[in-house]
C-alpha positions as CSV (number, residue, x, y, z in Angstrom):
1,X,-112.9,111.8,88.9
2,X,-115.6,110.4,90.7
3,X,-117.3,111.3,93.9
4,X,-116.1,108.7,96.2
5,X,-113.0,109.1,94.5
6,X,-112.9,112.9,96.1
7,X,-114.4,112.3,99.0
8,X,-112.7,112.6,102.4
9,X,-112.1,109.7,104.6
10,X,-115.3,110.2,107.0
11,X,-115.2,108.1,110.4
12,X,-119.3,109.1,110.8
13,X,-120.1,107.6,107.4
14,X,-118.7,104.5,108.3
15,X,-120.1,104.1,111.5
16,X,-123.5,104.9,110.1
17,X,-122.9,101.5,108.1
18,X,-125.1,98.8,108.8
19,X,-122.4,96.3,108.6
20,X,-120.1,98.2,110.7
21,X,-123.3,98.1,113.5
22,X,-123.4,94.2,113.5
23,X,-119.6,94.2,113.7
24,X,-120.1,96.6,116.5
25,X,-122.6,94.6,118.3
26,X,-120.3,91.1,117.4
27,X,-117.1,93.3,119.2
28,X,-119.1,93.5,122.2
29,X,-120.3,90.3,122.7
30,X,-116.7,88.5,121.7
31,X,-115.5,90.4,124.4
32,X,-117.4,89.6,127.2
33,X,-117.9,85.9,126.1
34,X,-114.2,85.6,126.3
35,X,-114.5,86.9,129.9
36,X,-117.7,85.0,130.9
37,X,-118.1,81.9,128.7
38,X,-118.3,78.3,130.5
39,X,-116.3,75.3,129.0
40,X,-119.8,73.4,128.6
41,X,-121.0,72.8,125.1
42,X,-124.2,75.2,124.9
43,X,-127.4,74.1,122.6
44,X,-129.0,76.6,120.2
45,X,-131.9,75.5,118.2
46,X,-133.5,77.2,115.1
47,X,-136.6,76.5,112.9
48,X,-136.1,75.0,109.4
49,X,-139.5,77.3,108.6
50,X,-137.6,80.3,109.5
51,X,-134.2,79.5,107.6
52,X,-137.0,78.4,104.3
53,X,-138.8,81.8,105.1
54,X,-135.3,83.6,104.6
55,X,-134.4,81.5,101.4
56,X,-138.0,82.3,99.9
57,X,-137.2,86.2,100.2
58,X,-133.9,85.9,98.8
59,X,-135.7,84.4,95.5
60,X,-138.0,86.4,95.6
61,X,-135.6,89.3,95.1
62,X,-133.5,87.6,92.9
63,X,-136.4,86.2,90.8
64,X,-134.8,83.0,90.3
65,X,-134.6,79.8,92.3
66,X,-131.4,79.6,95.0
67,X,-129.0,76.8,94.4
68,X,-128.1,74.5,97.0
69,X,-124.2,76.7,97.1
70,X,-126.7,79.2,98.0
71,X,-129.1,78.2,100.7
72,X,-126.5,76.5,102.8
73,X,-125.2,80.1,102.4
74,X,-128.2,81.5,104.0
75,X,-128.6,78.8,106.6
76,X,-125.3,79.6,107.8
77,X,-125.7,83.0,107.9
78,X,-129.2,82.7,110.0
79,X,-127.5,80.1,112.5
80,X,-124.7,82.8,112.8
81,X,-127.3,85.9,113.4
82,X,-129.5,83.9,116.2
83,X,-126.1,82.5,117.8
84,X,-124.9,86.6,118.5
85,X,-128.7,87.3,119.2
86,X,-128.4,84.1,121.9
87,X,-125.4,85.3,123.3
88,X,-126.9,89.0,123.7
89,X,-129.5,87.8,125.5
90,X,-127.5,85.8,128.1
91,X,-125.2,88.8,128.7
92,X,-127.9,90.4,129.9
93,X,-128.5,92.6,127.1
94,X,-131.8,94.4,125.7
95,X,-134.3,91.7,124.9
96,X,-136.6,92.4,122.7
97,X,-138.0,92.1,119.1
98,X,-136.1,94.8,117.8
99,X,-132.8,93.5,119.6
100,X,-130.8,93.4,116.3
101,X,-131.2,96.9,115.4
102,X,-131.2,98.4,119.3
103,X,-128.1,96.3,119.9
104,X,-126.3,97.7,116.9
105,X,-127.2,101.1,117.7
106,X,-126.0,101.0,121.3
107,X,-122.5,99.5,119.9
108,X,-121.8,102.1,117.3
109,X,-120.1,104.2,119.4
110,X,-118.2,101.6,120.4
111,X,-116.4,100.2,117.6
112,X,-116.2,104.0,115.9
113,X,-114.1,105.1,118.7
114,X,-111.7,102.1,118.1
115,X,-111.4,101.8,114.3
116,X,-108.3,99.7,113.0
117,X,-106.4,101.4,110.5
118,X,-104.0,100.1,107.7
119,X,-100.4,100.4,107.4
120,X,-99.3,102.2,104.1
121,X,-97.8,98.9,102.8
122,X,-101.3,97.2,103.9
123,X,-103.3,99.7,101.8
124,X,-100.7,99.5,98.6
125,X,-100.8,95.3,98.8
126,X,-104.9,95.8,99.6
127,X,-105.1,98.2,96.2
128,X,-102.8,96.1,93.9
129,X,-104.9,92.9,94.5
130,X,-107.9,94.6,94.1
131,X,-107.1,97.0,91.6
132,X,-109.8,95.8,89.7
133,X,-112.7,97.1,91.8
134,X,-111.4,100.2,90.7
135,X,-111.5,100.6,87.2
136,X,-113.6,103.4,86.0
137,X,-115.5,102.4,82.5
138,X,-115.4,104.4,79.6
139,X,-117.7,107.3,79.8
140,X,-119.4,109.7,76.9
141,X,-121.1,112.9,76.9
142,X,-124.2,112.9,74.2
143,X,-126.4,115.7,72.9
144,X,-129.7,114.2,72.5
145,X,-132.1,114.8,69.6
146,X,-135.6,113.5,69.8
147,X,-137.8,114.1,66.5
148,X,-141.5,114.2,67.6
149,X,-142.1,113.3,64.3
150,X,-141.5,109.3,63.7
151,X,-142.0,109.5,59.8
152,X,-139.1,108.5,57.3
153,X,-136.3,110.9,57.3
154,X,-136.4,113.4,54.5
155,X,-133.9,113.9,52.2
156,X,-132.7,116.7,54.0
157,X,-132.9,115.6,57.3
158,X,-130.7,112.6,56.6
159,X,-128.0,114.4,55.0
160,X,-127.8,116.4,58.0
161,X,-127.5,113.7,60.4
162,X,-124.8,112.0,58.1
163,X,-122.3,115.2,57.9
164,X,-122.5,115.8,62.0
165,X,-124.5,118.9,61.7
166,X,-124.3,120.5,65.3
167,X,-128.0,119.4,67.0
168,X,-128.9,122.6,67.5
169,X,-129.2,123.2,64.1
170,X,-131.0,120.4,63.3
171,X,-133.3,121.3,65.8
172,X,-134.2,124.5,64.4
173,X,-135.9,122.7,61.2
174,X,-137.4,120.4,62.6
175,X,-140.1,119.7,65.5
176,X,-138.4,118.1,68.1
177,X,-136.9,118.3,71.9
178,X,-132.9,118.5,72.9
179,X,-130.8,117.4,75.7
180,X,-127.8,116.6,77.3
181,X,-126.3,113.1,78.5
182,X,-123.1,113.8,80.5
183,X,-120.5,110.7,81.2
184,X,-122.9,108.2,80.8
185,X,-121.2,104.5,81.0
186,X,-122.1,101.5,78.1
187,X,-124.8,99.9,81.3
188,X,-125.9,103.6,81.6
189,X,-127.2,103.7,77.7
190,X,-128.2,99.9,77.8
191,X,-130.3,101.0,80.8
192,X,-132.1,103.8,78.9
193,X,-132.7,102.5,75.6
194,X,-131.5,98.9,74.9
195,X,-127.8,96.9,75.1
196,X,-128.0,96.9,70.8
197,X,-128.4,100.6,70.6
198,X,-125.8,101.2,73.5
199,X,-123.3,99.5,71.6
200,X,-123.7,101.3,68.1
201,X,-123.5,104.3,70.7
202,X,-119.9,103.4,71.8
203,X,-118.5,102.2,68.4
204,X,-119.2,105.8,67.2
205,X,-116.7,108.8,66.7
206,X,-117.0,111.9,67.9
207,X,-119.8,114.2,65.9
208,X,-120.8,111.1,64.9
209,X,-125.0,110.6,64.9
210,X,-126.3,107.1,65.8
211,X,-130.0,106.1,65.6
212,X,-133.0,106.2,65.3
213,X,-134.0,104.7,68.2
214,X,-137.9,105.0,68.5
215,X,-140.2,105.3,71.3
216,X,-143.2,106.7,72.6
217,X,-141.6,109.8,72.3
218,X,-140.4,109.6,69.1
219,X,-137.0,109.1,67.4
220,X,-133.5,109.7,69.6
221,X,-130.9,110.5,67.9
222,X,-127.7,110.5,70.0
223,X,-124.8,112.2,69.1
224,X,-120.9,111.8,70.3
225,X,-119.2,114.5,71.8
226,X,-116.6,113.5,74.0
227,X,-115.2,110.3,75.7
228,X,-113.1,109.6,78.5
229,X,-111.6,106.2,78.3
230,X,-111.6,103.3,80.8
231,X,-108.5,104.5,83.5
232,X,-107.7,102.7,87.1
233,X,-106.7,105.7,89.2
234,X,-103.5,105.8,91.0
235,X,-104.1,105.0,95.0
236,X,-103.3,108.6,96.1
237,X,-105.7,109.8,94.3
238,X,-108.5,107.1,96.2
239,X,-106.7,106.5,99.2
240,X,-109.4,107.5,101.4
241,X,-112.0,105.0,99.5
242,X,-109.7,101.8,99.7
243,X,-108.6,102.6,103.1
244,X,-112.7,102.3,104.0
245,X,-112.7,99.1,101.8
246,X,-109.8,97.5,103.7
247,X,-111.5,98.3,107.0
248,X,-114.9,96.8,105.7
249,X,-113.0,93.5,104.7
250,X,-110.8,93.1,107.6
251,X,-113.4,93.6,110.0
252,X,-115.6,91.0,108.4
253,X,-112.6,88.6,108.4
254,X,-112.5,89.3,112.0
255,X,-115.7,88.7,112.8
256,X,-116.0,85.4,111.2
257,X,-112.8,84.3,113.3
258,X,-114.8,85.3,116.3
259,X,-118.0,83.6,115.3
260,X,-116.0,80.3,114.1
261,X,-114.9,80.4,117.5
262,X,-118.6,81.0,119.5
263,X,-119.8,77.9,117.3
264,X,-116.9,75.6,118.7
265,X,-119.0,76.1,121.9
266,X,-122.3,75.4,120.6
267,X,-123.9,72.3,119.4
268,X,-126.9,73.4,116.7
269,X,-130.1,71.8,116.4
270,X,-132.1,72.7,113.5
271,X,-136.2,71.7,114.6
272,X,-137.0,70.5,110.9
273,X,-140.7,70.2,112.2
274,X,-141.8,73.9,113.6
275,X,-144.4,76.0,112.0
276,X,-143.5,79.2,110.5
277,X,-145.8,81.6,112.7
């Protein structure tokens, strides 16, 4: 079983959660907008620079260009973030160029004193149509033999490898380094060596030697000891992690209710000719 999987249901964590401090903030500012807010259509305006500043980073970090799905994506989301910053500012709130971050802070405590919870039947229906996300992949433990010699195999030497001689063994004839790889996943392998090599890895039975796979170190030779197979654990055994999952979702369904609902009272203007400073 995994970590999260045996982890308790911690109210801290999740209030530590960056998402859960914009929510926070959002909370706050829904609720004194429903008390204060005129009927008059408000105007907010935003720089095209800024929202083009925002779509550059995003490609940057990707490394490939963002399709139109996805910078309207980003657009929206800016226009949403400046709306709640807007808003902030006309309650009266701290104004400043950290006002995200300080805001969020100051309504931590706020919405982690008034989490919403699940009902049982909520959770079950949440876990069955999401069952998915819970899937542990296949996992195998490997004893690692690297040769620091990268020389043709001798006779010898291959024979070994071919009758699944215990690595130890091996390594007392020849020069070379050992090691352990406990429950490492397919994307695990793929990651340290290459997706061809992780594949021969997971096609092979247990004692079973697969390589070589050269380097600068020399030649890994990987050998199967044990495999757990792909399982989706039952949800008493999670509960605690797709109770936090439900809360995630439902407060971001939430919060876009609330903001669809701000924007109803705004007219946007998007200033196509301002200079990214």
């Amino acid at each position: 079983m995994t970590q999260d999987q045996n982890s308790k249901f911690d109210y801290k964590k999740l209030a530590q959660e960056p998402t859960i401090h914009f929510l926070g903030l959002a909370v706050v500012i829904f609720a004194l907008f429903e008390i204060s807010a005129p009927g008059d259509i408000k105007q907010l305006e935003v720089n095209r620079s800024e929202i083009n500043a925002r779509i550059l980073l995003q490609e940057i970090t990707s490394g490939e260009a963002a399709t139109e799905q996805q910078r309207r994506a980003i657009e929206f989301a800016y226009v949403e973030e400046q709306l709640l910053v807007k808003e902030a500012q006309e309650l009266g709130l701290d104004n400043d160029a950290r006002i995200d971050d300080m805001l969020a802070q100051k309504m931590c405590h706020v919405l982690s004193g008034d989490l919403i919870q699940p009902t049982d039947e909520e959770l079950e229906q949440f876990y069955q149509t999401n069952i998915e996300r819970y899937r542990v992949a296949p996992r195998l433990t490997l004893d690692e033999l690297v040769l620091n010699d990268s020389s043709e195999l001798s006779d010898e030497l291959a024979r070994l490898f071919a009758a699944g001689t215990n690595m130890d063994e091996i390594a007392g004839q020849v020069d070379s380094s050992t090691g352990v790889l406990p429950r490492v996943t397919q994307t695990d392998i793929a990651n340290i060596f290459d997706i061809e090599f992780s594949r021969q890895v997971f096609s092979a039975q247990i004692d079973e030697w697969v390589g070589a796979f050269s380097s600068n170190r020399g030649q890994h030779w990987l050998q199967l000891k044990s495999k757990t197979e792909a399982l989706i654990p039952e949800l008493s055994e999670i509960a605690d992690r797709v109770r936090l999952d439900w809360i995630a979702l439902e407060e971001e369904n939430r919060l876009q209710i609330e903001i669809d609902k701000l924007l109803e009272s705004y007219s946007i203007l998007i200033n196509e000719d301002a200079e990214l400073l």
